[in-house]
C-alpha positions as CSV (number, residue, x, y, z in Angstrom):
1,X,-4.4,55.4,5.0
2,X,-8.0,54.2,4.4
3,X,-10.2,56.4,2.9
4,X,-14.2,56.5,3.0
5,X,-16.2,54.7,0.7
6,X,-13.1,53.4,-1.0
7,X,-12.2,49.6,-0.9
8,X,-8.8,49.1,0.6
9,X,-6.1,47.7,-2.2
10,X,-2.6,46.7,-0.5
11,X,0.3,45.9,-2.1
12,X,0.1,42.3,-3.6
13,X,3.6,40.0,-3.7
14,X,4.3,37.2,-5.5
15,X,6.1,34.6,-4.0
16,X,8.0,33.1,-6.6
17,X,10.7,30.0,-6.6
18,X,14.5,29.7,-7.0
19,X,14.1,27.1,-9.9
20,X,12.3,27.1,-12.8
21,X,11.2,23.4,-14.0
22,X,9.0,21.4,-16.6
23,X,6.9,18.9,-15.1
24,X,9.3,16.2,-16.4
25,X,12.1,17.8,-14.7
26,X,9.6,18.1,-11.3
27,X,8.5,14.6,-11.7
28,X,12.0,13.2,-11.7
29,X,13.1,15.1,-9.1
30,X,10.4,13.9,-6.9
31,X,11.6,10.2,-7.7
32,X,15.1,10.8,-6.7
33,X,14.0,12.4,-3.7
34,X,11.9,9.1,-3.0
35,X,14.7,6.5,-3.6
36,X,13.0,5.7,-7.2
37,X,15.0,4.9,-9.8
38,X,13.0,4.1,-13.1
39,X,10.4,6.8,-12.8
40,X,8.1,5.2,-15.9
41,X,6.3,8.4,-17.9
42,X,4.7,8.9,-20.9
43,X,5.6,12.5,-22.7
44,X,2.2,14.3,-24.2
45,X,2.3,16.9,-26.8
46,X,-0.3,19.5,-24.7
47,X,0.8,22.1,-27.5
48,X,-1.0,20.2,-30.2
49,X,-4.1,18.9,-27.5
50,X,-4.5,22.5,-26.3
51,X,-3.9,24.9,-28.0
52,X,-3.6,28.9,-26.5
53,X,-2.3,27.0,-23.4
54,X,0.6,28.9,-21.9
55,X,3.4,26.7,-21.6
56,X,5.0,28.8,-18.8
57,X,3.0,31.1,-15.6
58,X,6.2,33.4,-14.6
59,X,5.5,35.3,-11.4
60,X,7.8,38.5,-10.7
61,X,9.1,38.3,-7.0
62,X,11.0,41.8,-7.4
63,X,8.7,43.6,-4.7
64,X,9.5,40.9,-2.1
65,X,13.5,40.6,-3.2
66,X,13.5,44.6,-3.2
67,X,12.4,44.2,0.5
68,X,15.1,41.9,1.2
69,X,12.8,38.8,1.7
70,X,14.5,35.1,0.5
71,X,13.1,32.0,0.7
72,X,14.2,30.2,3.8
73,X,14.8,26.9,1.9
74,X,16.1,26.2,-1.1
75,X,13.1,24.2,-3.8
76,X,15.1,20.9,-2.9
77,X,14.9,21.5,0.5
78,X,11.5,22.3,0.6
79,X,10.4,19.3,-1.5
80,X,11.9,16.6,0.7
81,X,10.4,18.3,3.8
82,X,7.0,17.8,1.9
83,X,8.1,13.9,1.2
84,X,9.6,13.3,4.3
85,X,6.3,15.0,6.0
86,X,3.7,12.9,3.8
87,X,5.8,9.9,4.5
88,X,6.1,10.1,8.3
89,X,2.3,11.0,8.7
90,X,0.2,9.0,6.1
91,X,-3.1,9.2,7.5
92,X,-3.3,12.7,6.4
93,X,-3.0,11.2,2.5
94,X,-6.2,8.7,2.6
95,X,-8.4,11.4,3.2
């Protein structure tokens, strides 16, 4: 229930994935997904270039699992939607 002169603070939900991945690991799996089979890449020591950097954002999704909410797609699936999608329509990618 709102209350006067108070802001209004709902609950706030992270949304977090089924897989947890390094970029390498995402960039390769985008390759496979798009028929690539060399995917040419060049590993950078960020720990040494920036340093205090977190290597890893975690996000807690308990709330939403506790409500029974599951993604309705599995990472994979999700990520060759968004391929398949900016394949099949690529005048929404030169803007």
């Amino acid at each position: 229930m709102h209350e006067a002169n108070t802001a209004d603070r709902p609950d706030r939900y992270n949304i977090a994935g089924d897989k947890q991945l390094d970029n390498l690991e995402l960039a390769q799996t985008i390759s496979t997904l798009m028929g690539v089979e060399n995917l040419d890449y060049e590993l950078v020591d960020t720990h040494t270039q920036r340093p205090g950097h977190d290597p890893h954002y975690g996000l807690d999704s308990t709330k939403l699992h506790d409500l029974g909410w599951t993604p309705p797609l599995t990472f994979e699936e999700s990520l060759k939607n968004t391929i398949e999608w900016q394949r099949d329509n690529p005048q929404w990618m030169n803007h």
